[in-house]
N, C-alpha and C positions, 0 to 999 in steps of 0.2 A: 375264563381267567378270573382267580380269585382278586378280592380287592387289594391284598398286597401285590400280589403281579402286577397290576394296574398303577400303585404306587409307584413300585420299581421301575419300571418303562416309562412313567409321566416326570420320574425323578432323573433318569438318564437322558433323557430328550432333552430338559429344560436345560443338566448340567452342558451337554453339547453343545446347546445354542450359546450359552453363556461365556463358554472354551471360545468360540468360532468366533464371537461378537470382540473377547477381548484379543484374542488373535488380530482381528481386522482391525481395533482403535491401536493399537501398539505399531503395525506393521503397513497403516492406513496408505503412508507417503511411498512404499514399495509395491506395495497394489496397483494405486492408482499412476504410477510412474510406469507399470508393466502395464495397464490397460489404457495408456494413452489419456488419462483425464488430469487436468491441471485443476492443483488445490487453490481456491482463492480462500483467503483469510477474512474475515470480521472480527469490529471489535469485540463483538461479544465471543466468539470462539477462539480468540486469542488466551492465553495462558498469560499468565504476571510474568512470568521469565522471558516471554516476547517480548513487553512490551519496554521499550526504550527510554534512558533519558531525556530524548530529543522529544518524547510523545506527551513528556510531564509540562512539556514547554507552552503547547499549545492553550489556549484559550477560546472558549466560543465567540464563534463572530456571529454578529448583528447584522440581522437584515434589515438592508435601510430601504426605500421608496424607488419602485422599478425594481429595473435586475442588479443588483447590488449589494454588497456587502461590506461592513468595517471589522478588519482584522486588528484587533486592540494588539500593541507596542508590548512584550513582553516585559517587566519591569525589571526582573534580574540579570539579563543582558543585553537589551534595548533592540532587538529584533523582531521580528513579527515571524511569527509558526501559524501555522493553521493546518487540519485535519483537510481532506480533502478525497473525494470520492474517484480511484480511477479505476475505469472498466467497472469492475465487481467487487473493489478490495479498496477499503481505507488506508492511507498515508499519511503519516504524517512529515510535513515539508515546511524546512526553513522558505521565505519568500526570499529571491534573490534576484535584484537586476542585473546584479553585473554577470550572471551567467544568461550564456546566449540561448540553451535551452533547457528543457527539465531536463533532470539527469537524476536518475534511482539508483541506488544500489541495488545488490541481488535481493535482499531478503525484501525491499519493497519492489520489486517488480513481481516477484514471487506473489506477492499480496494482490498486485493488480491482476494477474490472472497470465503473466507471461512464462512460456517453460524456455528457461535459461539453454537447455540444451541445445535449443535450436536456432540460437544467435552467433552471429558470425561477429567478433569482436574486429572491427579493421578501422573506426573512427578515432584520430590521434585526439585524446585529448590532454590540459594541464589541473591538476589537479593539487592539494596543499602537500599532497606526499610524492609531487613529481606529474613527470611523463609518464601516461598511461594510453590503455589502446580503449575502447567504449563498443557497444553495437548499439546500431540504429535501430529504433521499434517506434510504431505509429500506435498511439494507444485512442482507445473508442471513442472515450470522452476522460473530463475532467473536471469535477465539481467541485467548488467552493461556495457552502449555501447556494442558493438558486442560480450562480453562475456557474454556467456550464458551457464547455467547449467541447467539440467532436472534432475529429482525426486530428491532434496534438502531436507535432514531433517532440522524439525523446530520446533519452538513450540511456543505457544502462552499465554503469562502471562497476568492473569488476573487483577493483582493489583503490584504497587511498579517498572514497567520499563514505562519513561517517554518518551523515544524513541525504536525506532527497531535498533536491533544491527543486522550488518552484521558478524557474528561469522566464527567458523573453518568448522561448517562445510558445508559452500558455500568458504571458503577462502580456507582450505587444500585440495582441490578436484583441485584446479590450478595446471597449471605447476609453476609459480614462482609469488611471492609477496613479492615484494621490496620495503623500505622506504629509501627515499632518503630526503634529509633536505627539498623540498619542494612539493613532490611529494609524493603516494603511486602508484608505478605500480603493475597492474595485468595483469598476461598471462595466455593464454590456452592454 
């Protein structure tokens, strides 16, 4: 085989792999949805068009002394957001007492590493856009800076929550959560 034969066939091969690579990044979430594998997302393989309002809200927290952390008061709407590690996938999550547990939407459960398909929606819950139904999911852990918590009840609403709430029950499982005028601390 002359050198351009060689060319030709080392130029076919690479176009192939390149056809088949961008096949597979285009068509990724169909692949791995027919082979049984659940996508978790990162921040860094998130795309700008993923990423949310809700996720501009956030602010880094401060790690204070022991297991603990100060999640600074957002100043544009006086809430507290924080970035937060579940399972495999970052979230970002308003903090909220008055919800009695976390509670995702799809696209962040999606992140944490849950495949929607396989949840049975039958938990009533009330939500700002009404009466809704939820499913129950036990997630691995749940980090906020060095606080971390293992098997977290949760659940996952389908319709009507625009953000993940970080509810009681990741927040009443602490040793202590504190609002201070520009702070929420958490300890373990």
């Amino acid at each position: 085989m002359g050198m351009q034969g060689k060319f030709l066939k080392d130029s076919v091969l690479i176009a192939g792999i390149a056809f088949a690579c961008t096949y597979a990044a285009i068509n990724k979430e169909a692949i791995y949805d027919r082979l049984g594998i659940t996508i978790t997302a990162t921040p860094n393989t998130e795309s700008a068009s993923q990423t949310s309002a809700a996720q501009d809200k956030a602010l880094p927290v401060t790690k204070l002394q022991g297991v603990a952390v100060s999640i600074p008061k957002n100043k544009v709407d006086g809430h507290f957001w924080t970035n937060a590690r579940v399972n495999n996938g970052v979230i970002n999550f308003l903090v909220d007492t008055g919800a009695s547990t976390v509670a995702l939407t799809p696209e962040d459960a999606r992140r944490a590493g849950i495949n929607l398909k396989n949840l049975e929606y039958n938990v009533p819950v009330s939500t700002a856009a009404g009466q809704n139904v939820a499913a129950a999911v036990q997630l691995k852990s749940i980090s906020v800076g060095p606080v971390t918590l293992r098997n977290v009840r949760a659940i996952v609403v389908p319709e009507g929550l625009s953000t993940s709430l970080l509810g009681m029950s990741f927040l009443g499982e602490l040793q202590k959560v504190e609002a201070t005028p520009h702070a929420l601390i958490l300890r373990l």
